[in-house]
Residue, then its C-alpha position, 0 to 999 in steps of 0.5 A: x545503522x541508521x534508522x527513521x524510529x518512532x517512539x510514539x511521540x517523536x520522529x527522529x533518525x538514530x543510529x539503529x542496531x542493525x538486525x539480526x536475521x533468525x531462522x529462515x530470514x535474510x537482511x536485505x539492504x535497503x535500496x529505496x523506501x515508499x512512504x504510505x497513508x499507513x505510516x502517516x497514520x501509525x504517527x497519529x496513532x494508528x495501531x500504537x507502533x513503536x519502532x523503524x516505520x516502512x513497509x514498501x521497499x526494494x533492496x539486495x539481500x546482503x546476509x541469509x541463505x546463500x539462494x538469495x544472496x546477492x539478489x535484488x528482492x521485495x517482500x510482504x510485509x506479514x511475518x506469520x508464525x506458518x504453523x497455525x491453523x489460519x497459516x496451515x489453511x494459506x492465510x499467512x496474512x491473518x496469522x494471529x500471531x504475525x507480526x507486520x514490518x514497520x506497523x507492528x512488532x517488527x522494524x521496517x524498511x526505513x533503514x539501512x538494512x531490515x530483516x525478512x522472512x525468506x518466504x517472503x521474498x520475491x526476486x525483482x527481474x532485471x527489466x524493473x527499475x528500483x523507482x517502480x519496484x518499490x510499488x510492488x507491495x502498494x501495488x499488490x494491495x491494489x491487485x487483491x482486490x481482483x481476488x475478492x471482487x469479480x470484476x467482468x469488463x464494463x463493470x461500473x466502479x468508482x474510486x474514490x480519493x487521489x493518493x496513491x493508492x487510488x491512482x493504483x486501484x484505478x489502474x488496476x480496475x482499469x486494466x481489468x475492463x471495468x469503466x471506472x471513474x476516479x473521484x479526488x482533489x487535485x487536477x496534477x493527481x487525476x491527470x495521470x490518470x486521464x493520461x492513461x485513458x481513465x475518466x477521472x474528476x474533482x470531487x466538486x464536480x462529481x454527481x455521485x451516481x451510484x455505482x456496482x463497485x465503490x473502493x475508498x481509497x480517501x485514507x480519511x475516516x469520513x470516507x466510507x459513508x461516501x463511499x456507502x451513499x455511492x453503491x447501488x443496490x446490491x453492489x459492494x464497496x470494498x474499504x482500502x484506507x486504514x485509519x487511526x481515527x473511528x469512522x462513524x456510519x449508519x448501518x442501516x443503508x447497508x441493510x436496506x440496499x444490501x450492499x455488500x462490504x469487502x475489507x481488503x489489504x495485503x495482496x498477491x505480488x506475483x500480478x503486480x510485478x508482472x504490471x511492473x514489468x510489462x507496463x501496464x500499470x505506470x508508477x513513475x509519475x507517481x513520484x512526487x519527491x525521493x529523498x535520503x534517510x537523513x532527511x526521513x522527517x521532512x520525507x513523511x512531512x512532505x508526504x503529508x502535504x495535499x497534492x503529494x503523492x508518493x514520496x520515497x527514501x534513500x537510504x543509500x544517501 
């Protein structure tokens, strides 16, 4: 089958063996692909993964149980051993022994097929077109944040970064009740979200008033001290952006203002399927370019590029 790989110096389309489900897994035909902040980052580096890169997918279950044959699914990406302590206890996304499609130990999604586990999975009802399921994961890392952080209506948040996570997060808080203000780069990027009713600026024009809840969502390793100089007394800054480079940060506001530090990554996909279906939450706009798996390397070139947002695969092409 044919497979985006990473070798960890070079980028290439191959001709990939297909997989081959184990125990309790299915392999899922690819319908489309998401290209993410963290798959640019893995070929700077990032967390030294070799293999098929992708995480955010939707496709049909071609080989597995016979419950789910057939059906149109996305799944989580933590492959968790499920009988640890840490699994045991519901935190199968910590399991220390998990392996993460396309980020580490396990291919991912930018392929033809890609095994998962059946736990994993969840059905995509029928009213979610691929172009907004394939979100579904990206979303529910947006969501996770209502599950750290109590967010009531009028709660003052700031978000900081464009891409497409950020526009996510926005719209999640937002939905939420809380009064955000969204801090990026590019006018095209912060108009979907004025579409939606949601105070957006360029970084240019911003005051930088504090605020109860700063989420960092720059993808860049500067962007946490900002966010930290953003956060009121008291108040939390909760840190989306994984990077392959060291962020340097002195410790000491942390300290003096007692703000609190929440790091947050995989979430629920039950909420945001559900944001899929009813609409609360808009993604199409969201696409910046869809492009088949043979043009893979100029799909994350493009993704890499300032204004970009989401770029998506086909592997069917």
């Amino acid at each position: 089958m044919r497979a985006l790989h990473w070798d960890g110096s070079t980028l290439r389309v191959v001709d990939h063996r297909p997989p081959v489900p184990g125990a309790k897994m299915v392999v899922v035909r690819v319908h489309l692909a998401g290209i993410c902040n963290t798959d640019l980052e893995i070929t700077n580096g990032y967390m030294a993964f070799r293999g098929v890169l992708g995480h955010e997918f939707v496709g049909t279950v071609e080989e597995g149980p016979g419950g789910f044959r057939g059906k149109r699914v996305v799944g989580e990406i933590n492959f968790a051993c499920g009988s640890c302590p840490v699994c045991l206890g519901g935190w199968r996304r910590h399991c220390p022994t998990r392996r993460v499609m396309g980020i580490l130990g396990a291919d991912g999604a930018f392929a033809e097929n890609v095994a998962v586990p059946t736990r994993n999975l969840h059905l995509v009802p029928d009213s979610i077109a691929d172009e907004a399921a394939v979100f579904a994961e990206p979303l529910a890392a947006a969501f996770e944040i209502l599950e750290q952080v109590h967010v009531q209506p009028g709660t003052d948040c700031v978000v900081l970064g464009d891409g497409k996570l950020g526009l996510l997060v926005s719209q999640v808080l937002f939905q939420a009740g809380a009064r955000v203000l969204t801090v990026g780069k590019h006018d095209d990027k912060l108009a979907i979200l004025r579409a939606r009713g949601i105070d957006a600026v360029r970084v240019t024009d911003w005051d930088g008033a504090p605020a109860d809840l700063v989420v960092e969502a720059t993808g860049t390793a500067a962007g946490v001290a900002t966010a930290v100089a953003a956060t009121r007394p008291r108040g939390t800054v909760v840190l989306k952006s994984t990077v392959a480079g060291a962020s340097q940060l002195h410790l000491a506001p942390l300290v003096v203002n007692e703000i609190r530090v929440v790091g947050s990554r995989c979430g629920d996909f039950v909420p945001a399927l559900r944001a899929l279906e009813t609409g609360s939450v808009t993604v199409r706009p969201l696409i910046s370019a869809c492009l088949p798996l043979r043009d893979g390397v100029e799909a994350l070139q493009r993704a890499a590029q300032p204004g970009v947002v989401k770029v998506l695969l086909d592997p069917r092409r």
